[in-house]
C-alpha positions in Angstrom: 114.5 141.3 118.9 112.3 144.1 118.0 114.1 147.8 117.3 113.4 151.0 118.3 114.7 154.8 117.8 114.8 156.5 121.2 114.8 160.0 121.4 114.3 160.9 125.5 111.2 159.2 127.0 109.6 158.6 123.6 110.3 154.9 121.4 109.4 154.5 117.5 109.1 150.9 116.6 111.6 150.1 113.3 110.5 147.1 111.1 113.5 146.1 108.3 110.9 145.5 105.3 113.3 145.1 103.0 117.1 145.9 101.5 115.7 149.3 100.6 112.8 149.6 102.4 112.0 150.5 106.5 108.9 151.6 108.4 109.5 153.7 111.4 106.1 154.2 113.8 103.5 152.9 110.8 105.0 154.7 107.9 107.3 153.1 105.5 110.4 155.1 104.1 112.7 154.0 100.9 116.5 154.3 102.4 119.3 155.0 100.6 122.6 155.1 101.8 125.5 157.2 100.2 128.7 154.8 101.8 129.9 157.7 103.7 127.7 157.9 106.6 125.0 159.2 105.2 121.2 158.4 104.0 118.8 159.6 102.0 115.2 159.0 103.1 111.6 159.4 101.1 108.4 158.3 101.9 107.1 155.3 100.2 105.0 156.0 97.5 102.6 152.2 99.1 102.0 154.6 101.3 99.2 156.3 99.4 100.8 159.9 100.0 103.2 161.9 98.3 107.0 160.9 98.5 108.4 164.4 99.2 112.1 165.2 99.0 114.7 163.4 99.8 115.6 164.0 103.2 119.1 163.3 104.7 120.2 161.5 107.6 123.5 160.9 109.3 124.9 157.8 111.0 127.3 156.9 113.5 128.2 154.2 115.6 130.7 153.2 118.2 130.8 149.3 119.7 127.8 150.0 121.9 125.3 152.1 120.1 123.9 153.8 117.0 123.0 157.0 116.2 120.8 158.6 113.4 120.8 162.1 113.3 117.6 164.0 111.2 116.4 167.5 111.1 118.3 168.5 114.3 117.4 165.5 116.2 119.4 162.6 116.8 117.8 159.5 117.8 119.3 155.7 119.3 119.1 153.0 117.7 118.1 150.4 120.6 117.0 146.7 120.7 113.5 147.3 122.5 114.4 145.8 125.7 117.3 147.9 126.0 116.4 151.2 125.5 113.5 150.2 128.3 116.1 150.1 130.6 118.1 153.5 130.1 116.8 156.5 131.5 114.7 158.3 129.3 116.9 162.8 128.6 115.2 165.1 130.5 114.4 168.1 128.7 116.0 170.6 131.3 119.2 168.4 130.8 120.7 168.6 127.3 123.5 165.9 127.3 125.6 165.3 123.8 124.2 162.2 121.9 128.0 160.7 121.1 131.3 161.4 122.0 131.7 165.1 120.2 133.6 168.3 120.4 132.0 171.8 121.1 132.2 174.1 118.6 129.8 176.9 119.3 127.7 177.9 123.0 124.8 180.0 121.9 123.2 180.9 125.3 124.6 181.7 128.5 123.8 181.3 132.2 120.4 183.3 132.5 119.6 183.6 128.9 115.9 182.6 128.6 115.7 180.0 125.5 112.3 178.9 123.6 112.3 175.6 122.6 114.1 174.4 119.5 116.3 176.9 119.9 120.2 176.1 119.0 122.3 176.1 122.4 125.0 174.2 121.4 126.5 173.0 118.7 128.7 170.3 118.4 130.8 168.3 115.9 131.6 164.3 115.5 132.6 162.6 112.6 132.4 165.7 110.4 128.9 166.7 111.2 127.3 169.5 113.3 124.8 168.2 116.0 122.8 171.3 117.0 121.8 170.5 120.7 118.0 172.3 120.7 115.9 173.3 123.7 113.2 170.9 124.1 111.3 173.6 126.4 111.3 177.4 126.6 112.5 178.2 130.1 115.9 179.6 131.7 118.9 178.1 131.3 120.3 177.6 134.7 123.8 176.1 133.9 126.6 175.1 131.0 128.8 172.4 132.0 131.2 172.8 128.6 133.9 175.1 127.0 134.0 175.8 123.2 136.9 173.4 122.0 136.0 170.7 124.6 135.4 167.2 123.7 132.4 165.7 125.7 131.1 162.7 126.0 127.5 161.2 125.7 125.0 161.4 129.0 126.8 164.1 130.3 124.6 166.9 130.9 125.7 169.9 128.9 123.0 172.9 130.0 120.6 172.9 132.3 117.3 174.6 131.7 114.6 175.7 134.4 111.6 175.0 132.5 109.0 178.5 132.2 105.8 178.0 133.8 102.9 176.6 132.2 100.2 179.2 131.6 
């Protein structure tokens, strides 16, 4: 069964090439993992461009789904067919990607936001997930207290997208 990360409506096909080796959307990446959780990731030199730094990723799983969590984005790991089937996040919903505890609200209810800005932040298995605006707008609502644990697809803060100029 073919894989995919899932991050909203958007689906990046994941081919296994080998024990150290994976390419996400076209690209391949070496992987290396560190045993706690964590990953480092370059790009493959087969490639014909430059590796780059090492970037690092985050994992997490429970006994339904994967997580990978990169540059303030955290994307599902899904079997193709499955992630078809789940809703897509809407951007003027920002729900927590795992089961998570907030540690820090950053906006409040009016605050106009640009997107990629930091509302929330939460923490799970020792790591910070910064939840980020994925438009600029208004936020209309916050559905979590600082010190609350929350699960994932529950929506967190609501954002009335700006108008399109």
């Amino acid at each position: 069964m073919p894989i995919v990360f899932a991050y909203g409506d958007e689906q990046f096909p994941v081919d296994i090439v080998d024990a150290e080796r994976t390419r996400v959307n076209g690209t391949t990446y070496r992987v290396r993992s560190y045993g706690d959780g964590s990953v480092a990731i370059t790009r493959d030199s087969a490639d014909r461009q430059p590796p780059g730094p090492a970037r690092v990723a985050w994992t997490a799983a429970d006994a339904e789904t994967r997580w990978v969590f990169l540059d303030g984005v955290v994307y599902e790991v899904a079997e193709a067919q499955a992630a078809r089937r789940k809703r897509g996040a809407s951007h003027d919903a920002l729900m927590a990607p795992m089961p998570a505890t907030v540690r820090r609200i950053n906006v409040a209810v009016g605050d106009a936001v640009n997107a990629g800005d930091t509302l929330i932040v939460l923490e799970a298995m020792k790591m910070e997930l910064p939840i980020r605006a994925g438009v600029a707008g208004t936020v209309k609502a916050l559905a979590c207290r600082e010190g609350e644990l929350v699960q994932p697809g529950v929506a967190l803060v609501e954002i009335t997208a700006a108008p399109s100029p």
